[in-house]
N, C-alpha and C positions, 0 to 999 in steps of 0.2 A: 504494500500500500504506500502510496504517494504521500508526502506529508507537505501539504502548505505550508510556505516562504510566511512565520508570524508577522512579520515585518511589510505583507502587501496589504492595500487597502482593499477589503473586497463587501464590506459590509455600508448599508446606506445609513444616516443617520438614524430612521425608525429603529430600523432592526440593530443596531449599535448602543440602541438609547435602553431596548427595551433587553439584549443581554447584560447589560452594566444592571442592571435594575433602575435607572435615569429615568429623568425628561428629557426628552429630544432638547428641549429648550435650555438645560443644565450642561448640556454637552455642549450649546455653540456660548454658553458663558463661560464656561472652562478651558474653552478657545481662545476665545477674549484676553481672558487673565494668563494665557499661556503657559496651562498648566500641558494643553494637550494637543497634537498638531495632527489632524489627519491629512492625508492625501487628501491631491483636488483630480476629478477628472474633467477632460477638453472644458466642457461646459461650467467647468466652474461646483460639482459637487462633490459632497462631502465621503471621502471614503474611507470607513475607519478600520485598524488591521486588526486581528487578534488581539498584537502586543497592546496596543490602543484600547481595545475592550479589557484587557486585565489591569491598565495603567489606568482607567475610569472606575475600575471595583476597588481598587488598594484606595483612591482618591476620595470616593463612597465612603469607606469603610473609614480612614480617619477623620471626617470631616461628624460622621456618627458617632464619634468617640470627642466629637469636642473640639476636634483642633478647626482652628481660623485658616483660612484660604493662606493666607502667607504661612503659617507654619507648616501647612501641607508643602506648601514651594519648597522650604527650608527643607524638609523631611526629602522629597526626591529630587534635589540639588545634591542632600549628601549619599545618600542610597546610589546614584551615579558616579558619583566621586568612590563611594567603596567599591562598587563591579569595574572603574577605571584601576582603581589603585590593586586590586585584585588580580586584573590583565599584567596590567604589569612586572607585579610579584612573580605572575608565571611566567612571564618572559628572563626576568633576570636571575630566578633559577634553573630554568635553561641553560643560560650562559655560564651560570656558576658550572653547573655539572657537567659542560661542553671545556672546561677551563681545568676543571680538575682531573678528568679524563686525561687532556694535554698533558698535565702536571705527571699523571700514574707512568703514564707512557715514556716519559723523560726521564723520569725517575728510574724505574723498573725495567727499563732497554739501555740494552748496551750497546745498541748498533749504532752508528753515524746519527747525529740529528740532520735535522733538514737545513737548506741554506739560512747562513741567519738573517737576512732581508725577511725570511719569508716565518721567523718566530713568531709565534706567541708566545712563547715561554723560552729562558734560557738559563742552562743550569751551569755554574759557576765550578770550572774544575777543581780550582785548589779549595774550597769548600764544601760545594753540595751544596749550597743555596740554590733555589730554584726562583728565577725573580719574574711574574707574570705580569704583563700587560691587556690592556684593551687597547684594539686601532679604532679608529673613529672622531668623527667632531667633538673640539672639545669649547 
């Protein structure tokens, strides 16, 4: 089974309003205040995606618990800031573990390293220090 793209708009605002449990009319003031941004199609309508129908229940749900329109903002400014900061947590342990790989390999082989233009790591003969870099903008 095919799984739809969450992130296409494929739902019209009725049918968008009435799975949130919404007013249609709550959804284009949500709009407004830029809590939520559907797709538009040629003509100009509103096309809301899954992600959009689950991003108007979570909005639902703390706005029933009390919180004000701005705290909601504040609430998924950071909720995005932690799935950012998250992404990138897995990326720079990637790196780490693409880095210490390097480090075992240098370490643990006795054969020729490779040219050293072309190091990321290089290990210090009269010691065995192994001293690693990152290339890239700095």
């Amino acid at each position: 089974m095919i799984t739809p793209d969450p992130t296409i708009g494929v739902y019209v605002i009725s049918v968008a309003a009435e799975l949130a449990g919404l007013h249609p009319q709550t959804l284009r003031t949500y709009e407004r205040m830029g809590l939520i941004t559907p797709g538009r199609t040629g003509g100009g309508g509103r096309r809301y995606s899954h992600r959009d129908i689950e991003q108007l229940r979570v909005i639902a749900d703390l706005t029933s618990h009390g919180i004000g329109i701005e705290g909601v903002r504040r609430i998924l400014e950071l909720e995005n800031q932690v799935l950012a900061l998250a992404a990138r947590n897995e990326e720079l342990s990637a790196e780490v573990e693409g880095l210490r790989e390097t480090v075992r390999g240098l370490i643990g082989g006795r054969g020729r390293p490779p040219v050293p233009g072309n190091l990321p790591a290089l290990r210090s003969a009269s010691t065995g220090q192994v001293v690693v870099w990152r290339r890239g903008a700095h």
